[in-house]
PAKOL-886539 format. One line per field, with one value per residue (C-alpha): residue number from 1; residue in three letters; x, y, z. Coordinates in pm, 1 decimal. Example, Ala and Ser with C-alpha at 12.3 -4.5 7.8 and 13.67 -1.06 7.14 Angstrom:
// PAKOL-886539
num = 1,2;
residu = ALA,SER;
px = 1230.0,1367.0;
py = -450.0,-106.0;
pz = 780.0,714.0;
This chain:
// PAKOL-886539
num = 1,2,3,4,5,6,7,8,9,10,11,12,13,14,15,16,17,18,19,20,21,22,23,24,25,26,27,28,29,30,31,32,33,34,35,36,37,38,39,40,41,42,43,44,45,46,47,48,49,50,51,52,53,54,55,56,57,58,59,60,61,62,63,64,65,66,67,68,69,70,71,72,73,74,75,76,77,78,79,80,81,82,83,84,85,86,87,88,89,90,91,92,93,94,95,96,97,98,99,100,101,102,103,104,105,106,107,108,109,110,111,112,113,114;
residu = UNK,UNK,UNK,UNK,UNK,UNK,UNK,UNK,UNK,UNK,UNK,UNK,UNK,UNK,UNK,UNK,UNK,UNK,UNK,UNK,UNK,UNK,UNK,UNK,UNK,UNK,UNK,UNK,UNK,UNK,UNK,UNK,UNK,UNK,UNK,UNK,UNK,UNK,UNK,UNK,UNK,UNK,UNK,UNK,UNK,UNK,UNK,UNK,UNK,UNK,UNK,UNK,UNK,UNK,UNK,UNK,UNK,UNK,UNK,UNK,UNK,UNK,UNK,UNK,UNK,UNK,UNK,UNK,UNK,UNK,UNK,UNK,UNK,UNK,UNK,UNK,UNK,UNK,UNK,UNK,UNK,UNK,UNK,UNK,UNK,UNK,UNK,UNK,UNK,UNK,UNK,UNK,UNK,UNK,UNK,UNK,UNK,UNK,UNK,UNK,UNK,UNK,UNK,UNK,UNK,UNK,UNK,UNK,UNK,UNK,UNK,UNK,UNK,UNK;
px = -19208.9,-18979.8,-18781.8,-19074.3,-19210.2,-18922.8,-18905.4,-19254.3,-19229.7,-18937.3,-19151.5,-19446.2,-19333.1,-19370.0,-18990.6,-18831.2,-19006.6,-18917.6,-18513.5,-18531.1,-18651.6,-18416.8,-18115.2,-18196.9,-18134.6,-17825.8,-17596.9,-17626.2,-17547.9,-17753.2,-17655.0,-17824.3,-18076.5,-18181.5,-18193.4,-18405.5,-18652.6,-18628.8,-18610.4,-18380.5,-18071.1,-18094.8,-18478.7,-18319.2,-18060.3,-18309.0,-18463.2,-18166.2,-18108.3,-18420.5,-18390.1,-18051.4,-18152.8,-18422.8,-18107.4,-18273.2,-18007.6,-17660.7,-17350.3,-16943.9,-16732.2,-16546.4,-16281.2,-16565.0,-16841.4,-17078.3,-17262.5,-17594.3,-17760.1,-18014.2,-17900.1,-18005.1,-18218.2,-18001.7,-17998.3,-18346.4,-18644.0,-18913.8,-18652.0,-18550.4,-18919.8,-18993.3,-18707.2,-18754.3,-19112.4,-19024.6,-18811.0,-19123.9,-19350.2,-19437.0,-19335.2,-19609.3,-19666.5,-19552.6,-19423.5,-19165.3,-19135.8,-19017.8,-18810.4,-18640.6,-18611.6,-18467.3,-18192.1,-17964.4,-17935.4,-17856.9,-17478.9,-17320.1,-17047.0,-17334.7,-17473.0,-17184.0,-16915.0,-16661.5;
py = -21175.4,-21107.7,-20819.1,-20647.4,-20629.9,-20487.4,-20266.3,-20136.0,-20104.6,-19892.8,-19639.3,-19669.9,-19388.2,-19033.5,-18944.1,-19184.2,-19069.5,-18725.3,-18879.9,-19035.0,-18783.4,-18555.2,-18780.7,-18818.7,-18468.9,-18449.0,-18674.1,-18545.7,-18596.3,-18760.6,-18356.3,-18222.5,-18470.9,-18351.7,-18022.5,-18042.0,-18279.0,-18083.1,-18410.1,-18594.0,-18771.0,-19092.1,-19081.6,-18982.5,-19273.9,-19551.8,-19416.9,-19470.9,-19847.2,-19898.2,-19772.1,-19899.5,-20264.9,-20204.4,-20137.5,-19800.7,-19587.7,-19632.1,-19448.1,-19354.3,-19252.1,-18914.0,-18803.6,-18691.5,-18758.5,-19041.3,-18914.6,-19081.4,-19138.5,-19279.1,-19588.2,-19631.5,-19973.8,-20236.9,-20490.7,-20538.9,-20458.5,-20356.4,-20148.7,-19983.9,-19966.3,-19759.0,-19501.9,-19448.6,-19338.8,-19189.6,-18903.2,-18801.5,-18831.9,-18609.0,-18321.3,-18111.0,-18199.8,-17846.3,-18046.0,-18252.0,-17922.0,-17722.7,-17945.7,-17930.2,-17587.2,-17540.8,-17786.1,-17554.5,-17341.7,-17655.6,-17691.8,-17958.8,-17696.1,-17421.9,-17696.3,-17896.9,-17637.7,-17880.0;
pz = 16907.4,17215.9,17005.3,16845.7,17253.4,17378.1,17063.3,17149.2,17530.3,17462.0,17297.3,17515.8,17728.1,17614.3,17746.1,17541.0,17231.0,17330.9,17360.9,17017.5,16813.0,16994.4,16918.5,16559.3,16538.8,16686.5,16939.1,17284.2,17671.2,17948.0,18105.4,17802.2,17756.9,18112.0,18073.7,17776.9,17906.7,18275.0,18429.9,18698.7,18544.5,18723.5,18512.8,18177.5,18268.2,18284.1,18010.3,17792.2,17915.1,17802.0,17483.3,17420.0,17532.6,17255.5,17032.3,16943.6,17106.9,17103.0,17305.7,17212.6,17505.4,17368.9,17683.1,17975.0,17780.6,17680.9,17368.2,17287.4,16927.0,16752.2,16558.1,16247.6,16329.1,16114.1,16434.5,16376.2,16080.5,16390.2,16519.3,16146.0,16041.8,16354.5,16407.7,15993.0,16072.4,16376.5,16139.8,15997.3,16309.0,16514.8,16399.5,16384.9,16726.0,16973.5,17228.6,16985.9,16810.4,17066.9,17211.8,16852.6,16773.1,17159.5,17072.5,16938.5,17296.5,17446.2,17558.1,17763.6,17772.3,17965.7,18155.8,18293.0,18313.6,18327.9;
């Protein structure tokens, strides 16, 4: 029961829904995570503890950056059940939406300069 808790405080807050359906679009940076979400790194951060203790997020180290994805749930079946509904979720919804379609403009490269 202790795994399927954590699973589900994970997703009980609204930015970390927001992070994983934006990371299983594409792999990202806590800089671009940020400026998607418009909301202070150390927040997007904790955020991603969270969901990585909840084995929902994962991260590779590639030179300067850390890029964040969505794992594909095989460490656990709450955790698989959940980000495989989470694809089709929510995606009517125009806040999930337009965080989506604004992906694209989004560019570590823009937003970093480094």
């Amino acid at each position: 029961m202790e795994e399927f808790i954590k699973i589900m405080k994970a997703l009980s807050d609204p930015n970390r829904v927001k992070i994983i359906k934006m990371l299983q679009a594409k792999s990202m940076c806590v800089c671009e995570l940020q400026a998607a979400l418009g909301i202070a790194q150390p927040t997007v951060s904790n955020h991603l503890k969270v969901l990585e203790e909840a084995r929902m997020v994962a991260h590779e180290k590639d030179g300067l950056w850390v890029n964040y994805h969505a794992t594909d749930g095989a460490s656990s079946p709450y955790c698989a059940t959940l980000l495989g509904n989470l694809k089709h979720w929510l995606q009517e919804d125009p806040e999930i939406a337009g965080l989506l379609s604004g992906l694209p403009s989004i560019r570590r490269e823009d937003i970093c300069r480094k």
